[in-house]
Backbone as a ProteinNet text record, in pm:
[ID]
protein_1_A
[PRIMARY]
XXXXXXXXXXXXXXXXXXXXXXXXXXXXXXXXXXXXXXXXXXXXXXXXXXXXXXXXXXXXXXXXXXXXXXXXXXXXXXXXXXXXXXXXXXXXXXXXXXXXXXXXXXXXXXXXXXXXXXXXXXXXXXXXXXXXXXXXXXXXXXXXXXXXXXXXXXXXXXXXXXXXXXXXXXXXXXXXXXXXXXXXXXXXXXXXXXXXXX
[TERTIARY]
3311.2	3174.8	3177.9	3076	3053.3	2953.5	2952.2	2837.7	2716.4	2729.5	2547.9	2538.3	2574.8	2564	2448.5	2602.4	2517.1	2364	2340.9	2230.3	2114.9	2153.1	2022.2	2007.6	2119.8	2089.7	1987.4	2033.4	1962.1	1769.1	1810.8	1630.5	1535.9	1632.9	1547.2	1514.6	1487.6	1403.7	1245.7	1264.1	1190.8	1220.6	1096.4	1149.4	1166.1	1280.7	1345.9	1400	1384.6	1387.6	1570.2	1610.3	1795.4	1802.5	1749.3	1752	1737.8	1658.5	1591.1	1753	1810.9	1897	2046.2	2047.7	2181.8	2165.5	2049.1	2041.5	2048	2003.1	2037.3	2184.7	2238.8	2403.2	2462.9	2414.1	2438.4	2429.3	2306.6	2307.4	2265.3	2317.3	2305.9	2451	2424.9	2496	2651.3	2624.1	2724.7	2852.2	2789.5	2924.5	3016.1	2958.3	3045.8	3034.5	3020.6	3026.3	3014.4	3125.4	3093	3076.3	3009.9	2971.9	2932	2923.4	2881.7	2717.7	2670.5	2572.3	2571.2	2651.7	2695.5	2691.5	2811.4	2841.4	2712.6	2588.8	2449.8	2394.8	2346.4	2316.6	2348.7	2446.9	2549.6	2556.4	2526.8	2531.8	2342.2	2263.3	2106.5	2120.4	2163	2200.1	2179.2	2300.1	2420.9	2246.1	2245.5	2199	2014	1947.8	1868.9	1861.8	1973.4	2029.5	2057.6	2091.7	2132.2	1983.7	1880.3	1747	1761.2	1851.7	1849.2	1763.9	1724.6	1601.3	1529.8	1413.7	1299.4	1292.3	1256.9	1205.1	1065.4	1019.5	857.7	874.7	784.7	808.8	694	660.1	559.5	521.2	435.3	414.1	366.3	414.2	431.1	401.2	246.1	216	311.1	360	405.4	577.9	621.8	762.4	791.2	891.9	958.9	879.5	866.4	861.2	962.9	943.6	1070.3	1046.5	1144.9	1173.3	1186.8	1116.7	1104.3	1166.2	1272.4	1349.4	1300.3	1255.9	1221.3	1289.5	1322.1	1416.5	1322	1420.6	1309.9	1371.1	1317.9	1339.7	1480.8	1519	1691.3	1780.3	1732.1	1831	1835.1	1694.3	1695.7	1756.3	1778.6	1865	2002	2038.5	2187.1	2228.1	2130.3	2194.6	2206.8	2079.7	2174.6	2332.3	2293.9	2414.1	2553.3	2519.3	2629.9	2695.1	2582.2	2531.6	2618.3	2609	2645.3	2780.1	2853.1	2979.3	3033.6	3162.6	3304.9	3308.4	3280.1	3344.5	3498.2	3515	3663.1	3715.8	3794.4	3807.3	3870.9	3795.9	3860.2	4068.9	4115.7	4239.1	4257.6	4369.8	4428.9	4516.9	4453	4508.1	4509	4622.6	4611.7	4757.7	4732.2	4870.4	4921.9	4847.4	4880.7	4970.2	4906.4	4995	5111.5	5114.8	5263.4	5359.5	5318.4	5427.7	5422.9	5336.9	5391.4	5480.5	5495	5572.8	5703.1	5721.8	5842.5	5881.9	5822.9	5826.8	5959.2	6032.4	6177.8	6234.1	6190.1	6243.4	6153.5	6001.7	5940.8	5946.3	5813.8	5831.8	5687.1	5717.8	5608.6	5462.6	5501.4	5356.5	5265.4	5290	5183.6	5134.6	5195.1	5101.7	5071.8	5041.7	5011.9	4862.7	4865.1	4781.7	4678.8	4735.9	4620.9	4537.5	4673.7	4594.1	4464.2	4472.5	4377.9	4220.7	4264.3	4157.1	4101.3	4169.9	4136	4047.4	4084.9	3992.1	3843.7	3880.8	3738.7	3631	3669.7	3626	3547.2	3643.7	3533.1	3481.4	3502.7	3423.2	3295.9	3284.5	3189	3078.1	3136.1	3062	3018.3	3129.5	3051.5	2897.9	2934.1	2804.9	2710.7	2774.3	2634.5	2561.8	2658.3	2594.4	2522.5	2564.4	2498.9	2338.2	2376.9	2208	2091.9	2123	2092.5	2050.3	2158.9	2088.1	1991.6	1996.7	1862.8	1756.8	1741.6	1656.7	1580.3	1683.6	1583.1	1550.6	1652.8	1666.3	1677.5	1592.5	1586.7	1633.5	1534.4	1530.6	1668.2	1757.1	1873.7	1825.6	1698	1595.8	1571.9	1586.3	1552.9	1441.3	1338.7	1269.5	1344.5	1356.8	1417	1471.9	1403.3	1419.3	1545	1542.9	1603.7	1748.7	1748.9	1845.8	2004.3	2043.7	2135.4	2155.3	2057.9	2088	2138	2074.5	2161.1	2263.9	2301.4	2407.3	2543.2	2497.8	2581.6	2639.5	2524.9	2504.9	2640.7	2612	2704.3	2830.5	2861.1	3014	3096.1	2987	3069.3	3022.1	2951.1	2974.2	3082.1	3091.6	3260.4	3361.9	3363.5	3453.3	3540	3406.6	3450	3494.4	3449.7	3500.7	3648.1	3652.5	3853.8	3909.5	3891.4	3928.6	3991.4	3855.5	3894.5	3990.6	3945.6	4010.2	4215.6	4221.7	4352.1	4402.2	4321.9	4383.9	4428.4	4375.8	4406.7	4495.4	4544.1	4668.5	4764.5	4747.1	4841.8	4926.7	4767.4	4834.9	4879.8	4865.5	4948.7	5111.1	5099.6	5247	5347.6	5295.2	5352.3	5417.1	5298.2	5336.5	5453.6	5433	5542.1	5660.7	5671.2	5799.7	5872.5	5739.5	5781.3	5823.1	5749.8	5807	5940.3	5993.2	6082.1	6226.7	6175.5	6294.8	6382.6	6343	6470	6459.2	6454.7	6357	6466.8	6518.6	6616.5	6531	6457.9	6406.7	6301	6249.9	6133.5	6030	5940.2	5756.6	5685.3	5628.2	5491.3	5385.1	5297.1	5193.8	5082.6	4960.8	4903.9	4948.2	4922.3	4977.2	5147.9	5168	5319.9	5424.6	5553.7	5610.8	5642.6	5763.4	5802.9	5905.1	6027.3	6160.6	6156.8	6225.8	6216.9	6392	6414	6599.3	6591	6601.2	6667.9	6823.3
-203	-170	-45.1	22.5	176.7	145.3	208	180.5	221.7	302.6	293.7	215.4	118.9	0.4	-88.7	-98.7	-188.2	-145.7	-10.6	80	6.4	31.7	0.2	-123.9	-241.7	-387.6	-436	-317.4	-343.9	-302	-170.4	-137.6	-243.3	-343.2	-458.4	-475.5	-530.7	-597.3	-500.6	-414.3	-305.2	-182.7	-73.4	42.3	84.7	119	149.8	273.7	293.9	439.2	435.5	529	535.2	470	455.7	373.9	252.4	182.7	48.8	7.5	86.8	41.6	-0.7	149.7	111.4	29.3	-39.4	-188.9	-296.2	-282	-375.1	-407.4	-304.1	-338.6	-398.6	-350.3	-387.2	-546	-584.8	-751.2	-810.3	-781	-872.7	-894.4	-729.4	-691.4	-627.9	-610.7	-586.5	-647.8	-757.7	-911.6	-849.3	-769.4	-779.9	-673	-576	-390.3	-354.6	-309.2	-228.7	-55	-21.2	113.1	166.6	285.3	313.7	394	440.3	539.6	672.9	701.9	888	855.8	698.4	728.7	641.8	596.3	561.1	619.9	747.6	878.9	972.8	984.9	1079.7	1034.7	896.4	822	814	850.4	846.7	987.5	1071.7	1208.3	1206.7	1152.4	1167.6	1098.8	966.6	876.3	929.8	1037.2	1125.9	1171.7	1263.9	1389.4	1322.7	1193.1	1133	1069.4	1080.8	1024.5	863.8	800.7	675.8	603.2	716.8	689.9	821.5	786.1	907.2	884.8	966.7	974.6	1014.7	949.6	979.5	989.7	1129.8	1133.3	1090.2	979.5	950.9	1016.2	1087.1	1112.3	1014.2	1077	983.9	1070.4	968	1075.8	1058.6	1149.2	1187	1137.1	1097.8	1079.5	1142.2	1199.2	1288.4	1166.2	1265.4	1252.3	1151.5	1044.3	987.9	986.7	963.5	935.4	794.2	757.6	597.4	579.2	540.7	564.4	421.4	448.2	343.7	390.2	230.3	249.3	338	414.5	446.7	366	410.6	306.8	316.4	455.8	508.8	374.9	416.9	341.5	200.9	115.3	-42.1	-15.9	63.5	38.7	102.7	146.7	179.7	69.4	-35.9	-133.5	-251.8	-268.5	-349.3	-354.6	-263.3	-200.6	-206	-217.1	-273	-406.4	-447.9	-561.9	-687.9	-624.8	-679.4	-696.6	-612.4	-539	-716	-697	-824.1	-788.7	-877.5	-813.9	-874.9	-792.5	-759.7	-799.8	-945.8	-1051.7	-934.9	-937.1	-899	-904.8	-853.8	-817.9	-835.9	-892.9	-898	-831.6	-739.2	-654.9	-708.6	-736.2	-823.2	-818.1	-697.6	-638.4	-784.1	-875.2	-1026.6	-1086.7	-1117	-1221.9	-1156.6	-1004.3	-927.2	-938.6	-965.4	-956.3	-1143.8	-1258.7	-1395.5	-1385.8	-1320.4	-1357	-1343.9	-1227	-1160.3	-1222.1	-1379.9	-1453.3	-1431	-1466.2	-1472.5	-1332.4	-1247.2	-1108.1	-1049.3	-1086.8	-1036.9	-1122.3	-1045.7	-1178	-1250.2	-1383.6	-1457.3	-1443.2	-1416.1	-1431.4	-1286.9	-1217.7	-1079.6	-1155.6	-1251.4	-1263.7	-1391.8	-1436.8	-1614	-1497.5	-1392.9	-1334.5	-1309.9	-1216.7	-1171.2	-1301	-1389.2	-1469.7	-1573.7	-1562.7	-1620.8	-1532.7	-1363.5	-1309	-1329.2	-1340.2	-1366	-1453.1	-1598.1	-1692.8	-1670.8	-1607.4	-1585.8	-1497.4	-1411.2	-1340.3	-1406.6	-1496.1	-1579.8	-1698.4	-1760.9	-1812.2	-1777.4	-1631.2	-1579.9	-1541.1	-1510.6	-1454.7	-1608.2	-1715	-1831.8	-1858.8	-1848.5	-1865.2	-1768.8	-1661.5	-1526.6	-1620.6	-1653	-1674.8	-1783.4	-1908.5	-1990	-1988.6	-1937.7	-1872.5	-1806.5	-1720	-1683.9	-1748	-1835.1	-1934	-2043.7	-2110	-2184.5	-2075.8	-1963.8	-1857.2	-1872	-1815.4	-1786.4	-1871.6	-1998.6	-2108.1	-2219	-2230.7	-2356.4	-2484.1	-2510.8	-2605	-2628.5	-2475.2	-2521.8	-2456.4	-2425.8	-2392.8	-2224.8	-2163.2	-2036.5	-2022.4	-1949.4	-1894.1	-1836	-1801.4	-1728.2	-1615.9	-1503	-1377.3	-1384.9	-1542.9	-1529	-1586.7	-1624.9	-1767.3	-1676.2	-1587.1	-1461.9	-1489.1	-1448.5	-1440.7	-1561.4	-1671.6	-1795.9	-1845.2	-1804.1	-1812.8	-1692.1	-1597.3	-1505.7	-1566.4	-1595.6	-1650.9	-1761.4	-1888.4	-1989.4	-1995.1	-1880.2	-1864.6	-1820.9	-1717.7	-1623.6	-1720.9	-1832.1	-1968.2	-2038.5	-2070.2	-2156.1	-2048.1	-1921.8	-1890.9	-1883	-1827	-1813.6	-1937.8	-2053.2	-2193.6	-2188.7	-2160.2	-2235.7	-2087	-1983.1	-1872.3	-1946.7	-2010.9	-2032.3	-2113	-2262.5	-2378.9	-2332.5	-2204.1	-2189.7	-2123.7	-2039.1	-1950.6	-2075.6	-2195.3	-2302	-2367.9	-2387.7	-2441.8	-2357.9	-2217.6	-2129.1	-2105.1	-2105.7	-2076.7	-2247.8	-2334.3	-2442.8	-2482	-2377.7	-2428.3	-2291.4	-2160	-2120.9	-2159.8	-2211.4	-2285.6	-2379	-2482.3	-2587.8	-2515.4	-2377.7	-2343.3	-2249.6	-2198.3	-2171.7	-2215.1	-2363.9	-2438	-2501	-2502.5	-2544.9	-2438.3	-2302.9	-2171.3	-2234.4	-2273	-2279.2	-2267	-2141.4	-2074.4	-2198.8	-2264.2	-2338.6	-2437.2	-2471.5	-2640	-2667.5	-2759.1	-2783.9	-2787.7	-2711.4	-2709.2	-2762.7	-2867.2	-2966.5	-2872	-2846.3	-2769	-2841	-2876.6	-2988.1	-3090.6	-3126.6	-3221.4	-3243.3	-3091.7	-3151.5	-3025.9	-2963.1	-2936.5	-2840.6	-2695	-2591.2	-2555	-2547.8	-2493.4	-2355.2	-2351	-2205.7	-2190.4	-2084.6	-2066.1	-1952.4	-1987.3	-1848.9	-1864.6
-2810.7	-2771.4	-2686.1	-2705	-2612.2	-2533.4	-2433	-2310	-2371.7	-2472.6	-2482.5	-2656.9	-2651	-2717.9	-2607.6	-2493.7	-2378.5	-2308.9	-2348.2	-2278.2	-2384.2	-2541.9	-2611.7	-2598.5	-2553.2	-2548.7	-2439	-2380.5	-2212.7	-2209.4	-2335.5	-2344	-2444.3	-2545.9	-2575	-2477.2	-2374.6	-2247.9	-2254.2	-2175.7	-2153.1	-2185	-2151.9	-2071.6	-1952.6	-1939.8	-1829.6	-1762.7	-1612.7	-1585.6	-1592.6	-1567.5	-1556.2	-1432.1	-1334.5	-1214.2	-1204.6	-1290.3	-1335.2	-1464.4	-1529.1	-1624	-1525.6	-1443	-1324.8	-1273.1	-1188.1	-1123.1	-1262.3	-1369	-1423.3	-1485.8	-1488.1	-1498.3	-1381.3	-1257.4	-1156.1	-1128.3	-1178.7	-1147.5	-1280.8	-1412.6	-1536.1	-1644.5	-1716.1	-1778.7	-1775.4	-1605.2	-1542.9	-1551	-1558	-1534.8	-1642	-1786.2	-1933.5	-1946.5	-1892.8	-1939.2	-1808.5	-1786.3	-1623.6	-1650.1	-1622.7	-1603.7	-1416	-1371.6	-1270.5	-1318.6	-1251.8	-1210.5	-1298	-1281.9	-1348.2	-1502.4	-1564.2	-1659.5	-1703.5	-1673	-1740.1	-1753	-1659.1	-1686.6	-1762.9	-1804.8	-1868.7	-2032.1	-2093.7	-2162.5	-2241.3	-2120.1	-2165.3	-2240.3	-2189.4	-2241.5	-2377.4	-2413.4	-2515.8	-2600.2	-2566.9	-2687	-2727.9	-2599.5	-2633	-2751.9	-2739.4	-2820.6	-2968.5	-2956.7	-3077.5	-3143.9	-3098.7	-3073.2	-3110.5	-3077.7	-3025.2	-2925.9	-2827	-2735.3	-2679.9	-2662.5	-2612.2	-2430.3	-2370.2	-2258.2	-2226	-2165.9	-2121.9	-1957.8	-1912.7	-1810.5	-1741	-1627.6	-1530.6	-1427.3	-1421.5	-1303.5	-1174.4	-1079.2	-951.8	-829.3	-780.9	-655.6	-535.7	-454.8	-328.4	-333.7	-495.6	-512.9	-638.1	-677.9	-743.7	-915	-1040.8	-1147.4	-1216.2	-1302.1	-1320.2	-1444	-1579.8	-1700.4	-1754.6	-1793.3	-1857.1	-2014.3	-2030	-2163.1	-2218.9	-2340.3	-2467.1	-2583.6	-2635	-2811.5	-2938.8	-2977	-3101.7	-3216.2	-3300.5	-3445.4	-3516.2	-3474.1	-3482.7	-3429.8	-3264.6	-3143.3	-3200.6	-3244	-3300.7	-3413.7	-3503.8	-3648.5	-3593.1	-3474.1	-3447.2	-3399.1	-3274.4	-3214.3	-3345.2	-3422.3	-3522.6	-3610.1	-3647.2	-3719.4	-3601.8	-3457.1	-3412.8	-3360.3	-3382.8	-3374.9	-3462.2	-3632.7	-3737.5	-3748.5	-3667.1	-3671.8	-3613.7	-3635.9	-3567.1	-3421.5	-3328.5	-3217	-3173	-3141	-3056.2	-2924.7	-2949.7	-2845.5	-2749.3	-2627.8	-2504.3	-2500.8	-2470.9	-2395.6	-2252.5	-2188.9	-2070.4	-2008.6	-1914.8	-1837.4	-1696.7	-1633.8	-1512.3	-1420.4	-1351.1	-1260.3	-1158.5	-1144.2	-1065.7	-1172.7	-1316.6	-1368.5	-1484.4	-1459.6	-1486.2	-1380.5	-1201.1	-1139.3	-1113.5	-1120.7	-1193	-1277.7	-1379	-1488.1	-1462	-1349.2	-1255.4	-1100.6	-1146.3	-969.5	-945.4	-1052	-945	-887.1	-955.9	-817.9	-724.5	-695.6	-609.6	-518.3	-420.3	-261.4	-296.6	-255.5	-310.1	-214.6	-76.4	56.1	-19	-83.6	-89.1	-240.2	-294.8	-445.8	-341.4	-259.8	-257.4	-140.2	-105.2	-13.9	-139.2	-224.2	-359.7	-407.9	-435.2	-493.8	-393	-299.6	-222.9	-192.8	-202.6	-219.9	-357.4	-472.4	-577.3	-601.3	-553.7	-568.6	-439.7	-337.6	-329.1	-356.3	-464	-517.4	-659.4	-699.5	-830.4	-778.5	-662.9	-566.6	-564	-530.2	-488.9	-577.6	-691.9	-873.5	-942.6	-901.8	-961.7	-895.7	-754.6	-647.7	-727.7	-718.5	-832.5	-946.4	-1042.7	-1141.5	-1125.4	-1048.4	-997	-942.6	-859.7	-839.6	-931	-999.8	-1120.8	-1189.4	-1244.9	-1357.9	-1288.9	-1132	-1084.5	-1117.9	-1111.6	-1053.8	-1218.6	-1281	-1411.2	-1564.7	-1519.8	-1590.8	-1519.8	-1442.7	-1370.6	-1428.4	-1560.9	-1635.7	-1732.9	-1743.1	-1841.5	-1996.6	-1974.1	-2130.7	-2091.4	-2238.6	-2242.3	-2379.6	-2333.4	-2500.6	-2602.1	-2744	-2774.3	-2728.9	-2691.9	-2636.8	-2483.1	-2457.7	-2350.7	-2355.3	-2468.3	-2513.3	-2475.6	-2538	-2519.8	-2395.6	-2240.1	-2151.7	-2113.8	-2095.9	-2102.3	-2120.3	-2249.7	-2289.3	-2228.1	-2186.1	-2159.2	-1971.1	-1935.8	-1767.1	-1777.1	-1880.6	-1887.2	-1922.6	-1974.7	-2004.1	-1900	-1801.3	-1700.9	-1542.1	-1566.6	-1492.8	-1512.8	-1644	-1679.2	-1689.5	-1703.5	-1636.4	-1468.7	-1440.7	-1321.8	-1252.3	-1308.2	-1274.6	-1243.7	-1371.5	-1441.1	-1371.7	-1326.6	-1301.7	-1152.5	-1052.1	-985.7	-942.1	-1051.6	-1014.8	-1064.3	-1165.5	-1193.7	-1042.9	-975.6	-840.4	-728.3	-719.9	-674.5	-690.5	-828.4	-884.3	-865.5	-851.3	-872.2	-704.7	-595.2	-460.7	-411.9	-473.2	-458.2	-525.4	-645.3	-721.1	-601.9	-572.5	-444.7	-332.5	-312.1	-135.7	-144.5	-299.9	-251.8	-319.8	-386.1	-405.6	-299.6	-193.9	-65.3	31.8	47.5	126.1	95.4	-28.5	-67.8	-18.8	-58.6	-78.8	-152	-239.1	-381.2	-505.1	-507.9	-659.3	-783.6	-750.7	-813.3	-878.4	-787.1	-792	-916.2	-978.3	-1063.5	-955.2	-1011.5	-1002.6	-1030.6	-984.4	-1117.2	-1104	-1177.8	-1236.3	-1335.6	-1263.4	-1345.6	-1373.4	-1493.9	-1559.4	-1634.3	-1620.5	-1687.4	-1552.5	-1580.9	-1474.8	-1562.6	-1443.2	-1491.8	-1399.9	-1513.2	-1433.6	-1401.3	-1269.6	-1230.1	-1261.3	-1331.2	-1378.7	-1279.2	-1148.9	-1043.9	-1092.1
[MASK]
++++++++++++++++++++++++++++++++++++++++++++++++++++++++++++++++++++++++++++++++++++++++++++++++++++++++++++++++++++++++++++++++++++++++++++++++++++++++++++++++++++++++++++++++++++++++++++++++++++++

């Protein structure tokens, strides 16, 4: 996916100024396409020029002129057409569980430190999404038009779940191989166990 995939997904909703699209990456779409500021701007450009979308400019008394970008009939037959396409299961890039895989030659207190910021970090995004979904699905029910969002909200809820509940298992299978100092010893881990061959 290209960010201005995520741009025309984002102008189904409305139209939206480039300011109104950056806050909405910021607290929706964000969770699954991260972009900054520059590259949403930089990206309205491009998909202009491609007339994927028009700009209308508002005037606005005693604050600067702003641009309100709406889909044209291009941009809705480009987002289908990407729409239709296979998508492409995510990949794992994760500098924490390349130097796990390498427990036995590093020092364990700076990954048992990460990993504790770690978990309060999806701590904190479950709490996000949490809120969210009381906020705009109280009931658990979406209209059509909304069903997507729902569904997008509940996955990156159960993720962030098992994200967390694994950073838990993980700064616990630590501690007792710290408290132990014998990279020698067996580990239980859940439900079944794991030899460490120091």
């Amino acid at each position: 996916m290209a960010l201005g995939d995520a741009i025309l997904a984002c102008l189904t909703e409305r139209p939206m100024t480039g300011y109104e699209l950056a806050k909405t990456f910021d607290a929706s779409i964000g969770f699954f396409w991260k972009a900054n500021h520059q590259q949403i701007y930089r990206e309205l450009t491009r998909l202009r020029d491609r007339g994927h979308i028009q700009g209308r400019e508002v005037v606005q008394s005693g604050k600067p002129n702003k641009l309100v970008y709406t889909l044209t009939p291009e941009g809705r037959a480009a987002l289908r057409h990407w729409a239709a396409r296979p998508s492409v299961p995510a990949s794992i890039k994760d500098d924490l569980l390349v130097r796990l895989y390498a427990l036995d030659s590093v020092d364990i207190e700076p990954l048992r430190t990460d990993l504790m910021a770690r978990l309060e970090h999806h701590r904190d995004r479950f709490a996000r999404y949490e809120r969210l979904l009381n906020k705009r699905f109280p009931q658990g029910t979406a209209s059509p038009a909304d069903l997507g969002k729902l569904l997008g909200l509940r996955i990156g809820l159960s993720h962030e779940r098992a994200v967390a509940e694994w950073c838990e298992e993980a700064i616990d299978a630590l501690s007792a191989l710290s408290a132990g100092a014998d990279r020698g010893k067996v580990v239980a881990i859940g439900d079944g166990q794991r030899e460490n061959n120091g």
